[in-house]
KEGU-697506 format. One record per atom (N, C-alpha, C): z, y, x. Coordinates in pm, whole numbers, plus 32768, in hexadecimal, padded with zeros to 4 digits. Atoms other than C-alpha are relative to their C-alpha. Example, Ala and Ser with C-alpha at 12.3 -4.5 7.8 and 13.67 -1.06 7.14 Angstrom:
80007F898059 830C7E3E84CE 80008078805A 7FFA7F897FAE 82CA7F968557 8049806D7FB3 
//
This chain:
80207F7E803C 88F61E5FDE75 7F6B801E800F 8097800E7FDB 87801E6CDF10 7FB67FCE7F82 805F8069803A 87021D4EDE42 8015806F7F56 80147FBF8087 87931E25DCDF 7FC6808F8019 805B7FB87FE5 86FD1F49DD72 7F76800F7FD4 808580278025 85A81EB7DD86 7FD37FF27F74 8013802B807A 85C01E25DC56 800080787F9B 7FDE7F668056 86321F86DB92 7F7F80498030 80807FB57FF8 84E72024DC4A 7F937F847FB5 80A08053806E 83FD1EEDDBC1 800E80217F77 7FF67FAE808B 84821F53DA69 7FF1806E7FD9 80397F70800D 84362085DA92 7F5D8021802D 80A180307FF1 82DE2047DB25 7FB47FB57F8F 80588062808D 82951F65D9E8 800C807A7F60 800F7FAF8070 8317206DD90C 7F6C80868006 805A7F6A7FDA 820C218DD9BC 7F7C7FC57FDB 808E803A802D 80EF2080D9A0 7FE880147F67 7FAD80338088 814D2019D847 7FD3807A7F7B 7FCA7FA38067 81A22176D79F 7FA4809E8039 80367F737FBB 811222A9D8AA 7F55800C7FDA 808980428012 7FA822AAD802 7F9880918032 804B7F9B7FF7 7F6D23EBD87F 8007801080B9 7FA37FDB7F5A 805A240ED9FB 7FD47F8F8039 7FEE80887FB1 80202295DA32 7F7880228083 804C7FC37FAF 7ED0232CDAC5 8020801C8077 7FF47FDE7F6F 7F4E23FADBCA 80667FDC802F 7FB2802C7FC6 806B2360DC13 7FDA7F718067 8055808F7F9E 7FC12212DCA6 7FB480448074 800D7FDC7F70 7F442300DDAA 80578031805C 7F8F7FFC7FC2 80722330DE32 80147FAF80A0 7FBC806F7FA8 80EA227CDF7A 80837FB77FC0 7F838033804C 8203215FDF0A 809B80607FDF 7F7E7FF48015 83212218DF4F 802C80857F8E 7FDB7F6C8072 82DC2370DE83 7FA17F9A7F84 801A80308057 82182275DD92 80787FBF7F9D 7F7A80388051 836421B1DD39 8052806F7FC3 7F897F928027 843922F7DD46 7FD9804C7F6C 80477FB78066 8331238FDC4E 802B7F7A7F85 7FED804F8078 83482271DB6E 80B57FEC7F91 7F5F7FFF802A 84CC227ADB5F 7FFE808C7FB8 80137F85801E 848423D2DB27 7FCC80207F49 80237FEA806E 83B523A2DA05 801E7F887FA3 7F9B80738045 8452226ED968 80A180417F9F 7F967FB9803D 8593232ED941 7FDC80797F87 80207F818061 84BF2489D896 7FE67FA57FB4 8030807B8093 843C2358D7A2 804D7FDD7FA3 7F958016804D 8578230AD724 804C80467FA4 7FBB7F8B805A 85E0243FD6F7 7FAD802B7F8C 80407FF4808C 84C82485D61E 7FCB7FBA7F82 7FC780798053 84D22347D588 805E800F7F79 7F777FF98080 862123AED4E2 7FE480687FC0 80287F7C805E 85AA24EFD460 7FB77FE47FA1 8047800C8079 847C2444D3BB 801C7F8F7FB1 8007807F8048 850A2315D332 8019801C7F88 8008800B8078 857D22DAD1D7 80A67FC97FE8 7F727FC68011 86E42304D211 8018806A7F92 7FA67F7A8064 87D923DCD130 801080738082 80297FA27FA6 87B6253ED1D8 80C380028034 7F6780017FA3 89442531D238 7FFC7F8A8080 801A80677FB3 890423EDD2DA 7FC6800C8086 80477FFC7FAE 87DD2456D38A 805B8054807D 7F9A7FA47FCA 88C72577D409 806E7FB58051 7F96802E7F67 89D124A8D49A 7FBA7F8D8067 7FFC80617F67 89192396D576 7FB780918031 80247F927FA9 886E24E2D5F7 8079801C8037 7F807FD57FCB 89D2256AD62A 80347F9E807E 7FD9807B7FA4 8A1A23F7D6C9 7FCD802880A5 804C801F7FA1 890A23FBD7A6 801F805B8051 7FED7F7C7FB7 895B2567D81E 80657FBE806B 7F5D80177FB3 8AC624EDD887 7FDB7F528079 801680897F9F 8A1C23BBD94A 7F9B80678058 804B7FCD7F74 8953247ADA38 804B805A8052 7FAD7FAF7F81 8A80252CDAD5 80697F737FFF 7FA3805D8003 8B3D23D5DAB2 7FE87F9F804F 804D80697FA7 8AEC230EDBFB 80317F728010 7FBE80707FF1 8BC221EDDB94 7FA57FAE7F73 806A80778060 8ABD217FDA73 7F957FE48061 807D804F7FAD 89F020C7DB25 7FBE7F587FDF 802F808A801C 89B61F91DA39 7F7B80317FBA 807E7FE5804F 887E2042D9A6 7FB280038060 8036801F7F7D 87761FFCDA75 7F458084802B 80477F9C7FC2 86992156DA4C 805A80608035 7FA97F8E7FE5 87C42228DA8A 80157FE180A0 7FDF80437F96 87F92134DBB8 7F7C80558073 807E7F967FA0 869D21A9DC35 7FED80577FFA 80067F6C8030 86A622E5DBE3 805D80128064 7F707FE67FBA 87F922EFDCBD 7FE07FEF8078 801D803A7F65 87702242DE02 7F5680727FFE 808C7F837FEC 85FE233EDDC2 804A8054804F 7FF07F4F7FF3 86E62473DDE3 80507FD18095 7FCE80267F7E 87A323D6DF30 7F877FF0805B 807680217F95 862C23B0DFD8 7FB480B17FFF 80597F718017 85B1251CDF2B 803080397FDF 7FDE7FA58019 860C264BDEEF 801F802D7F56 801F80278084 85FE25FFDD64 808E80587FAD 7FAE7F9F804A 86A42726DC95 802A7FC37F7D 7FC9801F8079 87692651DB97 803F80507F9D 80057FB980B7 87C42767DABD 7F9A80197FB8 805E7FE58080 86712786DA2D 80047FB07F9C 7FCF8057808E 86D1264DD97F 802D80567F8A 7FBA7FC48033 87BD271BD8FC 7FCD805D7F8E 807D7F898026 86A4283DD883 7FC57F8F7F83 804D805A804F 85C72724D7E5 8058800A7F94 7F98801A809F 86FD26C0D718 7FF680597FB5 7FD07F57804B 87372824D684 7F63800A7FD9 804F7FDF8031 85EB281FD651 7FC77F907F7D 7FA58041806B 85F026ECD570 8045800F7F9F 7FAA7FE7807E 86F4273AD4C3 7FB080677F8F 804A7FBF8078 86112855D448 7FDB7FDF7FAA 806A804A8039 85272792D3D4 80507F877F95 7F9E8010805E 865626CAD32E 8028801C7F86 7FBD7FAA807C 870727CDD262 7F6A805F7FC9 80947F908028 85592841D20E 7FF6808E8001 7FE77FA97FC4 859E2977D2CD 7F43803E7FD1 80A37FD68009 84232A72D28C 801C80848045 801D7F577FB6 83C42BAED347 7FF1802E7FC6 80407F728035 83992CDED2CB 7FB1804D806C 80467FAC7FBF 82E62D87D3F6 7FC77F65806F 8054804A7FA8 82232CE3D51F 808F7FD58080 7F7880247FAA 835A2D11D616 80547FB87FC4 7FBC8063802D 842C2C5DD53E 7FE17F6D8047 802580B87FF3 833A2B24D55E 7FE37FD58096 800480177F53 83132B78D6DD 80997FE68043 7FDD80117FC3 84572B53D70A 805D7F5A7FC8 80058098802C 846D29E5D633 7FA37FBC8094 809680507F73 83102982D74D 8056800A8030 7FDD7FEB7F80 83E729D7D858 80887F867FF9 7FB3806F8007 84F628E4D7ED 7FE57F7B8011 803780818005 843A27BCD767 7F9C7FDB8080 8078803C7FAB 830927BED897 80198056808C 7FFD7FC57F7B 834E28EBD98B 80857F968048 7F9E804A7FE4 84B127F3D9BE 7F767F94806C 801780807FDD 83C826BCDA08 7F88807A8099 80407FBD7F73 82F127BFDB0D 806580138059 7FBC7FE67F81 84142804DBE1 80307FB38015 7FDF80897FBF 848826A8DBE9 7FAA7FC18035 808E80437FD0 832B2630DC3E 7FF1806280A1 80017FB07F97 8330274EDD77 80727FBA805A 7F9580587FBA 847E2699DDC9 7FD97F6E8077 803C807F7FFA 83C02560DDEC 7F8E80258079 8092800D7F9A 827025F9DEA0 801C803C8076 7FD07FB77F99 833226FBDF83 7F7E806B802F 806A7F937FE5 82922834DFEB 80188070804F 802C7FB17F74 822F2940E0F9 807680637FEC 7FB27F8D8032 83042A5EE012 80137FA67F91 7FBA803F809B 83E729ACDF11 800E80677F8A 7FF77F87805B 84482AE4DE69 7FB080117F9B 80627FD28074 82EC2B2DDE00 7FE57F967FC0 801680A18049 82AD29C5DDBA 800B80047FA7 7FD9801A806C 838429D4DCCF 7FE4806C7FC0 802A7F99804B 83132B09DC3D 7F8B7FD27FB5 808D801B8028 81A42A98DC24 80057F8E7FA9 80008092803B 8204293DDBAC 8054800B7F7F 7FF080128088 82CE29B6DAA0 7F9480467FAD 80857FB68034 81A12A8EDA1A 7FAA7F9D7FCE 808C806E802E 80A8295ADA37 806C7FB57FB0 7FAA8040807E 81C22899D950 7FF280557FA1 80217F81806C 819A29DCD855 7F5E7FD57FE4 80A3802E801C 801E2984D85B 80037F897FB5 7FFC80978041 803D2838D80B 80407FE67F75 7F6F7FD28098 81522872D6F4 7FA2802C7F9C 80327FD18058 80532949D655 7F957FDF7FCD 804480538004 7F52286BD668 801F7F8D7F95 7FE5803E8063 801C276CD5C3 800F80047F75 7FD27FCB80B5 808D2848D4A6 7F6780097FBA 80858003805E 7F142890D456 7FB77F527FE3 800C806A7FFE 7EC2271AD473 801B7FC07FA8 7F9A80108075 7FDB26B4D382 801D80627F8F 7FCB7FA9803F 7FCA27E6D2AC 804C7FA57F51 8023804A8050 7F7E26CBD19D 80827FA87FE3 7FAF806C800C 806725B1D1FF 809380467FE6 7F6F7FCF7FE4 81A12680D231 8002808A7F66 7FF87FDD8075 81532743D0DC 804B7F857F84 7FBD8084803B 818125D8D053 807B7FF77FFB 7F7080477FE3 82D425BBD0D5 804780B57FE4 7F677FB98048 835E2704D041 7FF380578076 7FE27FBC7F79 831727B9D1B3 7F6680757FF8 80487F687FEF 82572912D1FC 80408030807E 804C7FC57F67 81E72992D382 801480697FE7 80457FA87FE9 81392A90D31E 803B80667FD2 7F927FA28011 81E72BD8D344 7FD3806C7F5C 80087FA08072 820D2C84D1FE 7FA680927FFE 80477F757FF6 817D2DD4D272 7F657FCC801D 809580477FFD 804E2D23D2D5 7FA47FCC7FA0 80228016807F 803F2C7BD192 7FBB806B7F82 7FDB7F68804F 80792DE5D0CB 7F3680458005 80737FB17FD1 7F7F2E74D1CA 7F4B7FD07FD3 809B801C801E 7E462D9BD162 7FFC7FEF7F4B 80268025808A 7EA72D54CFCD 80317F7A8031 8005807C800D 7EF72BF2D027 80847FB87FBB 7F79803E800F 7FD62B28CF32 80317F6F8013 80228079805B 7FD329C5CF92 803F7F9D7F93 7FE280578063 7FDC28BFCECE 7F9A7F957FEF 805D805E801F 7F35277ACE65 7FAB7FFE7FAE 8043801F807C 7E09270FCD65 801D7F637FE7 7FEF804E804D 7E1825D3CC7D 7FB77F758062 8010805C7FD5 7DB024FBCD97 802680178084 7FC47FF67FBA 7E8A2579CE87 7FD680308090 80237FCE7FB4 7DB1265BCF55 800980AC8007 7FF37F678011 7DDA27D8CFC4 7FCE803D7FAB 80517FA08001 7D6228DACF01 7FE1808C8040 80237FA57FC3 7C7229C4CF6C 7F6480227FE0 80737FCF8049 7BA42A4FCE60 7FC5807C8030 80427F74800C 7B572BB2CEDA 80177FFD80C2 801680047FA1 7B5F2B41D042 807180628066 7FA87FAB7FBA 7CA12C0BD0B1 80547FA8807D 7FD780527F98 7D542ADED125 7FA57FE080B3 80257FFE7F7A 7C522A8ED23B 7FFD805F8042 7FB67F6D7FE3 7C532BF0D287 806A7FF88054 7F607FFC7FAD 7DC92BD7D2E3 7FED7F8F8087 7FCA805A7F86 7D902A98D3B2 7FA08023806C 80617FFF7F8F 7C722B12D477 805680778049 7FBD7F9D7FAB 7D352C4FD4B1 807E7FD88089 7F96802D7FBB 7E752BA2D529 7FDE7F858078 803780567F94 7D822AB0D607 7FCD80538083 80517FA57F8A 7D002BF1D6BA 80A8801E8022 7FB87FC67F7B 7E6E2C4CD72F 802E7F908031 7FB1805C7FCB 7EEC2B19D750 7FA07FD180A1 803A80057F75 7DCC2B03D88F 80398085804A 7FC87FB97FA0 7E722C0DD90C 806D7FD18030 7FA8801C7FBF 7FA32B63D925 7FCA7F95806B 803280587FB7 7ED82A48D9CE 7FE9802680C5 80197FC67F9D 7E2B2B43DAB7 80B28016807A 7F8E7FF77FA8 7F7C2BB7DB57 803C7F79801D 7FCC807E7FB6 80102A57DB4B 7FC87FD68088 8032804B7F9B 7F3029E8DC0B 7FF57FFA808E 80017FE87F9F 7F622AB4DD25 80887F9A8068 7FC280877FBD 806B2984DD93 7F9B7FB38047 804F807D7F85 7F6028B0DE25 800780198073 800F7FBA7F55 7F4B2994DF5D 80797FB68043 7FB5803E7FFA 808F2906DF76 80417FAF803C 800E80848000 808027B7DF72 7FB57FAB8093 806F80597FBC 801E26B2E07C 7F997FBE7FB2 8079802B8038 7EEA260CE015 801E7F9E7F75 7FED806C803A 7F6E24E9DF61 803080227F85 7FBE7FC8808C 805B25BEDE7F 7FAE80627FCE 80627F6F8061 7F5526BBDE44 7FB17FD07F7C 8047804D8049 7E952598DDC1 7FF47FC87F9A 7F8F8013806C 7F782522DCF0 7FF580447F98 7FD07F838069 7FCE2670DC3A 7F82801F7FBC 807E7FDE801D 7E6126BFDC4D 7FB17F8C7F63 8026805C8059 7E1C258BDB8B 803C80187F77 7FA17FFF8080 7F3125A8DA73 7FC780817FDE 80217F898017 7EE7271BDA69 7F7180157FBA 8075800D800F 7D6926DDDA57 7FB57F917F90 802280568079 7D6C2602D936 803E80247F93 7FE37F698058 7E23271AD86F 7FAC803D7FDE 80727F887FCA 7D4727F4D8D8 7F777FC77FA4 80B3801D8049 7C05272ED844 802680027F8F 7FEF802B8068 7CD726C6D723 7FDD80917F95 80437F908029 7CDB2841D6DC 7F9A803E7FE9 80557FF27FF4 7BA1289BD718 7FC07FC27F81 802C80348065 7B3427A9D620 803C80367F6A 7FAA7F7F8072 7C272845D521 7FC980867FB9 80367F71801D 7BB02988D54A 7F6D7FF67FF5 807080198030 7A4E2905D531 7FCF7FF37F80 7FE6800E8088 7A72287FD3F6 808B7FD97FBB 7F677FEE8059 7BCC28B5D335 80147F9E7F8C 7FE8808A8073 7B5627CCD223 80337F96801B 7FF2806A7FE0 7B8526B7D2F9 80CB7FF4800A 7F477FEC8014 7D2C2704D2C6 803780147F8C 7FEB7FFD8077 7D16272AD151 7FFD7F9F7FCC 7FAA80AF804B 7D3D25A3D103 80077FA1803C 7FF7806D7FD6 7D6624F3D20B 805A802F8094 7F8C7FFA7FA0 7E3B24CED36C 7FB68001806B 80687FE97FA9 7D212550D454 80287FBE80C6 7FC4802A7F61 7D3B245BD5D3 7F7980068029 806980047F85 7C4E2447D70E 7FF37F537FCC 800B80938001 7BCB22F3D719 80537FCF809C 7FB4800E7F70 7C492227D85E 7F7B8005807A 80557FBA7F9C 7B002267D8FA 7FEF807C800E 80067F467FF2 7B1323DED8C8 80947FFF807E 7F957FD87F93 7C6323D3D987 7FDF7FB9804B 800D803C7F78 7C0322EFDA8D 7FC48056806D 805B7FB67FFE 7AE923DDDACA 8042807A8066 7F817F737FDD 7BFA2509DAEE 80267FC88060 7FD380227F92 7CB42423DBBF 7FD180148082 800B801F7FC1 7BCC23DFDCA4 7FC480828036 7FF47F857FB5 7B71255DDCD0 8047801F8042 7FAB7FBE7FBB 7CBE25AEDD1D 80187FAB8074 801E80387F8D 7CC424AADE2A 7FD2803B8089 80667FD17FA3 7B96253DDEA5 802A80B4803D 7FE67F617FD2 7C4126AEDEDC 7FB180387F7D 80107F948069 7B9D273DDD82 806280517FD0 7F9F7FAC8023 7C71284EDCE8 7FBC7FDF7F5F 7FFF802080C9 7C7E27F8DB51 7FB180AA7FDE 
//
């Protein structure tokens, strides 16, 4: 049993290298044992969002989600070999396996092309898809006050979420999908939509408008997240700090210039995140 153990965390370690182009960062500062657990950790959220974005029939997509649900309270599957690690993580950590659960439902949104109409609506989509992967990641780092942990850590997942949506406003227009909360939309004039070479418009400058606005609260959600580091022993602060802190610039840059999200799929280079990394290492706060 050991040896398929191991083996179910190296597959999951190859999937975090591999696929995590953002977490793989701070997760390698980890010590091994919350490094593996994290990877099982995020191997499994991969999958799940995997099936949401593939190119499945939307019933389809819907039942291996359904599947997958009914395998994480099912401790007799154990021939899959992230569920396997995922199963032996939560026997070493404290690892709140119903957020799986959350993620899913949040998924599925994004499935059946679920859209907000207000801002709480889409805060309480973030809190599914990323505040989920913050309180399983607290599972993993353990902390002084869990409670708040998990308070703060689902917040900095809300940051990040909103980060992404401005990031992708572009790509996920492509695919038929809309973030951005309707009232928000309303509130600046913004209708989007594509031009004839498949870039935003944003003739009268309303759109950036909206994204710079929604970049100034979304640092608020940051600000409060962040108050988790206090938290944290060093290692996991470092960690979070890192993943968190390469959000954080990605935004920044966003809200700098907004153009740079009107035709293309705006990333850090891997020296910009190394960079981050090696702040948060150092005790910087993002």
């Amino acid at each position: 049993m050991t040896s398929a153990v191991d083996e179910a965390y190296a597959i999951c370690a190859s999937i975090t290298h591999e696929q995590a182009r953002n977490f793989h960062y701070g997760i390698r500062l980890l010590p091994p044992a919350k490094r593996a657990a994290l990877s099982a950790v995020y191997a499994l959220a991969r999958r799940i969002d995997d099936i949401g974005d593939g190119t499945l029939p939307t019933d389809e997509k819907l039942t291996r989600l359904a599947h997958l649900r009914a395998a994480l309270t099912d401790p007799s599957a154990t021939d899959d070999s992230v569920l396997l690690a995922v199963r032996d993580a939560s026997l070493h950590f404290p690892i709140p396996l119903e957020a799986f659960g959350e993620l899913i439902d949040g998924v599925d949104m994004d499935v059946v092309g679920r859209r907000y109409a207000s801002f709480d609506d889409l805060v309480t989509y973030c809190r599914c898809v990323a505040g989920s992967i913050g309180r399983l990641c607290v599972g993993v780092f353990g902390a002084s006050d869990v409670p708040r942990a998990r308070e703060y850590a689902d917040k900095l997942g809300v940051a990040l979420q909103q980060t992404n949506i401005l990031r992708d406003i572009r790509e996920d227009l492509m695919n038929g999908r809309v973030y951005l909360p309707q009232d928000d939309l309303d509130r600046f004039g913004v209708t989007l939509r594509l031009d004839g070479s498949q870039r935003l418009v944003d003739d009268d400058g309303s759109l950036t408008a909206l994204i710079r606005w929604t970049a100034g609260r979304a640092r608020g959600w940051y600000d409060e997240g962040l108050r988790l580091l206090p938290l944290l022993d060093r290692r996991s602060a470092a960690c979070c700090a890192a993943m968190a802190g390469i959000y954080r610039r990605l935004l920044d840059e966003i809200a700098a210039d907004p153009s740079l999200v009107l035709d293309r799929r705006l990333a850090l280079t891997g020296w910009q995140k190394t960079v981050v990394a090696a702040r948060a290492l150092a005790g910087a706060t993002p």
